[in-house]
N, C-alpha and C positions, 0 to 999 in steps of 0.2 A: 372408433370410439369418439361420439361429440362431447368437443370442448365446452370448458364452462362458459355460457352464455357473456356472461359477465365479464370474464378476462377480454382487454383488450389486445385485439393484435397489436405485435409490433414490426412495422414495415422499416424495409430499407430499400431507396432506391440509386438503381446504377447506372450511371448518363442523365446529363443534366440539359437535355437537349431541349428542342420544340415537343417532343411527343411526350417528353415527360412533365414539361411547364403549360402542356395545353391541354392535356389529357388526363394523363394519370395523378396527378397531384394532386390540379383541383377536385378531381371526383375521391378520391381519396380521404382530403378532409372533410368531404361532406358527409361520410361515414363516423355513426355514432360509436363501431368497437375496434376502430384503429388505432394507432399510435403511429406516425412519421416520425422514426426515429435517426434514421442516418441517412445521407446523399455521397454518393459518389461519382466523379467524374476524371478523366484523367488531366482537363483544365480545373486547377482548384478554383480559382474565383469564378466559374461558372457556377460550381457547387456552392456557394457563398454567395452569388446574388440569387439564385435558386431561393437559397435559403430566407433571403432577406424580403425576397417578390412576395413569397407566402409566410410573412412573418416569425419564421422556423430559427430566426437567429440563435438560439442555442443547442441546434439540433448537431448531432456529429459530422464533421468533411472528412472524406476520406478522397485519396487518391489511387488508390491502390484498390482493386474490391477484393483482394483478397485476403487484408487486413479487415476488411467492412466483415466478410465472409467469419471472422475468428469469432464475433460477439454470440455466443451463444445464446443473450436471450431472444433475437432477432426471431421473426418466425417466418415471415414472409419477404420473398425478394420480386422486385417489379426489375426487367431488364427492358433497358428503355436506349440500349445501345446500336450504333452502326450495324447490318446484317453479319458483317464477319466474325463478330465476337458474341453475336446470341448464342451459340451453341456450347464454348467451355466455359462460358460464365455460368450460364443456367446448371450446365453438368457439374461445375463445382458447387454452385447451390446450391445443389439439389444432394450432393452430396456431403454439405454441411449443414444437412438438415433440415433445411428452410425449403416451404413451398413458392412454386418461381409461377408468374404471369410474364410470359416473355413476349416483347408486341412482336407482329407479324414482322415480315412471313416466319415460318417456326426459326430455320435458319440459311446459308447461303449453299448448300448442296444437302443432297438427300443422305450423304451418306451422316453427315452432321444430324441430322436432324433425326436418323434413327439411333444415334447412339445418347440423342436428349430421352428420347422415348425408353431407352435400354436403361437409364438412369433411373430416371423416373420409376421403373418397375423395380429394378432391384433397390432404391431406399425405402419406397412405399411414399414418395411425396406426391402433391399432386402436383402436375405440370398443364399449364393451359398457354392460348397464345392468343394475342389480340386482336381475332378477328370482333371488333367490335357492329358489321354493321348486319349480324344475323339478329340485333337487339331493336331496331328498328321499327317502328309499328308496322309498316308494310311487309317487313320481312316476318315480322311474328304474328302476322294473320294468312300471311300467302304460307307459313310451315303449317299453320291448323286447319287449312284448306288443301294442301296434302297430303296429310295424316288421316284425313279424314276421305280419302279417296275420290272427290270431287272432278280432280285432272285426270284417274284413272290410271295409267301404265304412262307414265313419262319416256318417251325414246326419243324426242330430241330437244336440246335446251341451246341455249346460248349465252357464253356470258362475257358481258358487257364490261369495258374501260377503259372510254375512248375520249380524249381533251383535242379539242384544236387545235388550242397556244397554251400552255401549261405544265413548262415544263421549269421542274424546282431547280432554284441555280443557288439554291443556298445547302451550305452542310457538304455531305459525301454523297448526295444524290446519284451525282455526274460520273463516280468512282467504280468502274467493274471490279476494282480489286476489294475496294470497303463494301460494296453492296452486294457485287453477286450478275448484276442487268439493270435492265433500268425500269421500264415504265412496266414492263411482264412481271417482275419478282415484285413491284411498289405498289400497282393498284389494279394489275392484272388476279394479283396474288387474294385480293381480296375479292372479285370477282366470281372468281372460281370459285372459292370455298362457298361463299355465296349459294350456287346454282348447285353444285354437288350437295350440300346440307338439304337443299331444299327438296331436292331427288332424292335423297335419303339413297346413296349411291355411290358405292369410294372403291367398286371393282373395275380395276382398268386394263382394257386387254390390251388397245394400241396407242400412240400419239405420234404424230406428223405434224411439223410448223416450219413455218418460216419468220427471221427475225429481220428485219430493215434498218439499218445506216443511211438515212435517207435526205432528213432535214435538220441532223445536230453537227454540219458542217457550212451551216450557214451564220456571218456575221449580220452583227444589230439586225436581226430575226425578230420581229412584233412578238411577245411574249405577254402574260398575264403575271409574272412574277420578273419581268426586265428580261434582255439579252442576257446568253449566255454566254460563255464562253467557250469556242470551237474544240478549241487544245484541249479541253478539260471534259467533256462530254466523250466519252470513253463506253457509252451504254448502248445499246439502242435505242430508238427513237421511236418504233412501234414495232410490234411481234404478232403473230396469229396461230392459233394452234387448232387441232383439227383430234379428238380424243372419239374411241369408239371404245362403248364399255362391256363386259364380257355379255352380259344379257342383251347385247345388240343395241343399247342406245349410244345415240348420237349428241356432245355436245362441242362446240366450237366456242375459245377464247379469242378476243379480240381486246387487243390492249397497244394504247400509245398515248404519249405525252403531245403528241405532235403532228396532229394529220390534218389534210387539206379536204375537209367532213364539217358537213354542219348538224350531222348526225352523233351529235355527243352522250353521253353518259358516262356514271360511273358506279359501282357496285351492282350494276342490276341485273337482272336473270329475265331472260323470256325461257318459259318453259311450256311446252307441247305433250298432251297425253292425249288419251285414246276416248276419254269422255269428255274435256275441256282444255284451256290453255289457260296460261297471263301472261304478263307483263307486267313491268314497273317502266316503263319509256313516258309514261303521259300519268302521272303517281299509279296508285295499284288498279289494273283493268282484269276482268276475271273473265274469259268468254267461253261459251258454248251452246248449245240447242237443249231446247226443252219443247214436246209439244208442238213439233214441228218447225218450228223458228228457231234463227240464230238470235241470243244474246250477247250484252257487254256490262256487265256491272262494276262499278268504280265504287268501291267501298267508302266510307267517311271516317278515316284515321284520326280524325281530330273532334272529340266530344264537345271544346268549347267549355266555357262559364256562363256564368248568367251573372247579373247585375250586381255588382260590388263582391264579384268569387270568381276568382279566372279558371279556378277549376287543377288538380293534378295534372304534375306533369312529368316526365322525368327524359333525362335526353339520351342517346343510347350508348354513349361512352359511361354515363352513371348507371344506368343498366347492367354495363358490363361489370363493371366495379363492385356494385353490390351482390349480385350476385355470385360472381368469384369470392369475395369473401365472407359469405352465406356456402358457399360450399365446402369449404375448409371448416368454419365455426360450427355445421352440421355431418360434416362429413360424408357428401355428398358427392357426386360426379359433376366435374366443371362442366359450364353449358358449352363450352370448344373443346372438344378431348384431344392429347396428342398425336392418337392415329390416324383419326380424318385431317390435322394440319400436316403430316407427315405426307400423306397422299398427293394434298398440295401442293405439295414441292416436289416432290416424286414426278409430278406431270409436270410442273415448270423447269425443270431441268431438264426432261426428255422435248419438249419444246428448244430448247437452248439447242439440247444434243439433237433433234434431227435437222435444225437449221445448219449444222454447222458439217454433219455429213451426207443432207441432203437423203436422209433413210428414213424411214417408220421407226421408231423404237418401240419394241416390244414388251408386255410386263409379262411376267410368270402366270 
């Protein structure tokens, strides 16, 4: 059933952190049929300067979300919390009605993460999760160049998420208990989904990795965001996984905060099929043979203004933003569904699990 155009959402968010004061907010208010109507955190004066950064001083604080959770007229919830509590916040959200954008990764084990999806199905809400960077101009020209069978049979991919010095020393980053891992579940996680979207490709037959403790026991360590702290880095420091999908492709994760590589990236996919390839390593390169020769085409993502007009633009966290709630307002299928985020995590945790018994883990 679509909603009345006209009626505005009314959103409530829960965590009052960096992703929710850099991301979700401000794209939020820049939507014409929303309403921010409550914040919650379990620091109330977080929730309170939140509110005061984006001018929201008479907007609701809650401390508790499960008082936030009682407002009926509430419709949508953004979970903008530590990994360990996306999953019964979203399940009780979801179950007081409200449709949840819960940011990545969906949650901290799979088993969490299929019973947000199990929710999801039995209230009828819609559940999405913020992989924001499949909204990307590169990423949304390299899926229409897949779609469109260009690359041909995709069998083997790789995907990318790899920092030299960058690893966050701020928040529960460092926390295996609050988080789940470290650099694998944070921008490994995005990666993946990344390269499997783009494959159009979520049957996984095997995975085998290995996880490293390597360089988060070094002090005053050169960082991009300062030293961290040894004691408190409890995650790994980089992971590698090695996935073969039932149809016989091949794709390999590579993710760390912290490698000695001047080979960096983050979110990108090289993908390999049977009529062409890309990459995003050097912005988006598209190659293959035509005519007897090899080519390389680098597409122009950026149209440019001309004189006194800079021209549309939009960034891909607003991307994401609007169109999640153009799905809801329309009743549509979110552009990230919870079965392919589900997958996600389903292969980072068998990543985690054969580091730790040094086995293949197998799927059904």
């Amino acid at each position: 059933m679509t909603q009345n155009a006209e009626k505005k959402l009314r959103i409530g968010i829960i965590g009052c952190g960096g992703i929710a004061n850099g991301k979700h907010i401000p794209n939020l208010i820049e939507q014409i049929n929303v309403e921010l109507v409550a914040f919650c955190d379990i620091v109330e004066e977080r929730a309170v300067e939140t509110a005061k950064k984006f001018g929201l001083e008479g907007i609701r604080i809650y401390t508790d979300y499960k008082e936030l959770l009682k407002d009926t007229t509430i419709d949508v919830i953004h979970v903008c919390t530590p990994n360990k509590s996306h999953s019964f916040i979203t399940i009780d959200a979801l179950e007081a009605g409200k449709h949840v954008l819960c940011e990545k990764p969906m949650a901290k084990t799979a088993a969490e993460a299929r019973s947000m999806l199990e929710a999801a199905k039995r209230t009828g809400k819609k559940l999405s999760i913020g992989y924001d960077n499949r909204y990307r101009p590169d990423s949304l020209l390299l899926k229409k160049v897949c779609e469109r069978g260009d690359l041909g049979e995709i069998y083997f991919a790789k995907a990318h998420a790899i920092r030299r010095r960058a690893v966050p020393t701020w928040g529960v980053f460092l926390n295996e208990e609050e988080q789940g891992g470290g650099p694998l579940i944070d921008i490994g996680t995005h990666a993946l989904d990344l390269t499997l979207w783009l494959m159009n490709n979520y049957k996984v037959k095997s995975v085998k990795g290995n996880v490293y403790h390597k360089l988060g026991s070094k002090k005053d360590a050169a960082n991009a965001f300062g030293p961290w702290d040894p004691a408190l880095f409890t995650v790994e420091d980089s992971a590698f996984g090695f996935i073969t999908m039932e149809n016989g492709a091949t794709v390999t994760l590579e993710a760390s905060w912290a490698l000695n590589t001047l080979d960096v990236g983050e979110a990108q996919a090289t993908l390999c099929g049977t009529e062409g390839g890309a990459d995003m390593k050097d912005g988006l390169r598209i190659n293959g043979e035509e005519m007897g020769h090899l080519y390389t085409k680098k597409p122009e993502l950026n149209a440019g203004g001309v004189a006194y007009f800079a021209g549309k633009s939009e960034t891909q966290a607003g991307k994401e933003c609007r169109l999640w709630i153009e799905s809801i307002i329309n009743d549509t299928d979110p552009v990230v569904l919870p079965e392919q985020a589900l997958v996600v995590t389903e292969i980072l945790e068998a990543i985690y699990q054969s580091a730790k018994t040094g086995k293949t883990v197998y799927f059904n």
